[in-house]
N, C-alpha and C positions, 0 to 999 in steps of 0.2 A: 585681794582688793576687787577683781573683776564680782566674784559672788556677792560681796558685800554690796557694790554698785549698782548689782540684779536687786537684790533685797530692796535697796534704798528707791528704785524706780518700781517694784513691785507695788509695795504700802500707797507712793504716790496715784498710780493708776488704778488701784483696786479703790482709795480713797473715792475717787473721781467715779469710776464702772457704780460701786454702790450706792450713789447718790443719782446714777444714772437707770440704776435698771433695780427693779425691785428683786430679782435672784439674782448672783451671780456667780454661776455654778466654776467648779476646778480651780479658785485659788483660797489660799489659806494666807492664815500671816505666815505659816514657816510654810516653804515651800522646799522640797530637795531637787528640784529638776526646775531649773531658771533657764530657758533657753528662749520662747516667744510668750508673749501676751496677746491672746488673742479675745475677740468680741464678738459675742450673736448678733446679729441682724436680722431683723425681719423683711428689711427692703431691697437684702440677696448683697451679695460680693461686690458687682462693678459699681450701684447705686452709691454703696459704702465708700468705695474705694475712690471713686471719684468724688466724693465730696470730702474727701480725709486730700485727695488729690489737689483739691481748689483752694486750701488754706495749708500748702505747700509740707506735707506730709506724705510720703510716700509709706504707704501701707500695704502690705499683699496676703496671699489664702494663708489659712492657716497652716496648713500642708501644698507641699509643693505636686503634689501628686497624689491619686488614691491608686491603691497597690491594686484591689481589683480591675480597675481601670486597665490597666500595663499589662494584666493579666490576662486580656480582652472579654471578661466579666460581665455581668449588664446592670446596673446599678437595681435595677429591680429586687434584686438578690440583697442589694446591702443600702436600702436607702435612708437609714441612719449618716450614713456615712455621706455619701451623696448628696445630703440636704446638709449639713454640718460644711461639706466644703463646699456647698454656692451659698451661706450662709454664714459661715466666721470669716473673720480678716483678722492680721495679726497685725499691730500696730508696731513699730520699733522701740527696741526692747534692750539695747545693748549697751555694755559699760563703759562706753567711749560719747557717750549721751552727755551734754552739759548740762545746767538747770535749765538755760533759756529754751535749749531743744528740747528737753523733757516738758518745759513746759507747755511749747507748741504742742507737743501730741496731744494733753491734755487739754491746752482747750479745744482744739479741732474733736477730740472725741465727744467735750460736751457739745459745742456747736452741729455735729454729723448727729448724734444722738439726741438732740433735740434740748437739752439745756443751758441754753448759752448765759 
């Protein structure tokens, strides 16, 4: 039931992202790894995150850490990565979501995205 629940808030959000961004790379309809939904931004993480913030969605990185980070690494070395995590947010994504809540995310992500 919880996967099915993934699936079912997937299609919604990816409906909404594709209408939102002309690519929108790493989801499929079948996905086998349902854990976060997350979004690029061009206008960096806190920009996102406080405006997903303002229309009462709490949204955070995509990853909660980057491993070279921890590593004491320099992001020089891996700025693929480093620009991906000041740059995705993952929006919530979980099977205890109702419609009304599912629906907030969606419109907050067109309204932060720029199509309200």
């Amino acid at each position: 039931a919880f996967l099915e629940r993934r699936r079912q808030l997937l299609a919604k959000y990816h409906e909404s992202a594709c209408a939102l961004f002309t690519a929108h790379p790493g989801y499929h309809d079948r996905a086998d790894f349902l854990f976060r939904y997350t979004l690029h931004t061009q206008s960096g993480f806190e920009t996102a995150q406080q405006g997903f913030l303002s229309r009462g969605v709490h949204a955070r990185r995509g990853v909660d850490e980057l491993l070279h980070r921890r590593l004491g690494l320099n992001d020089h070395d891996f700025p693929g990565a480093a620009e991906l995590f000041d740059k995705n947010i993952s929006v919530p994504f979980y099977p205890s979501l109702n419609e009304r809540e599912a629906a907030k995310v969606v419109s907050a992500m067109r309204e932060v995205f720029g199509a309200a």
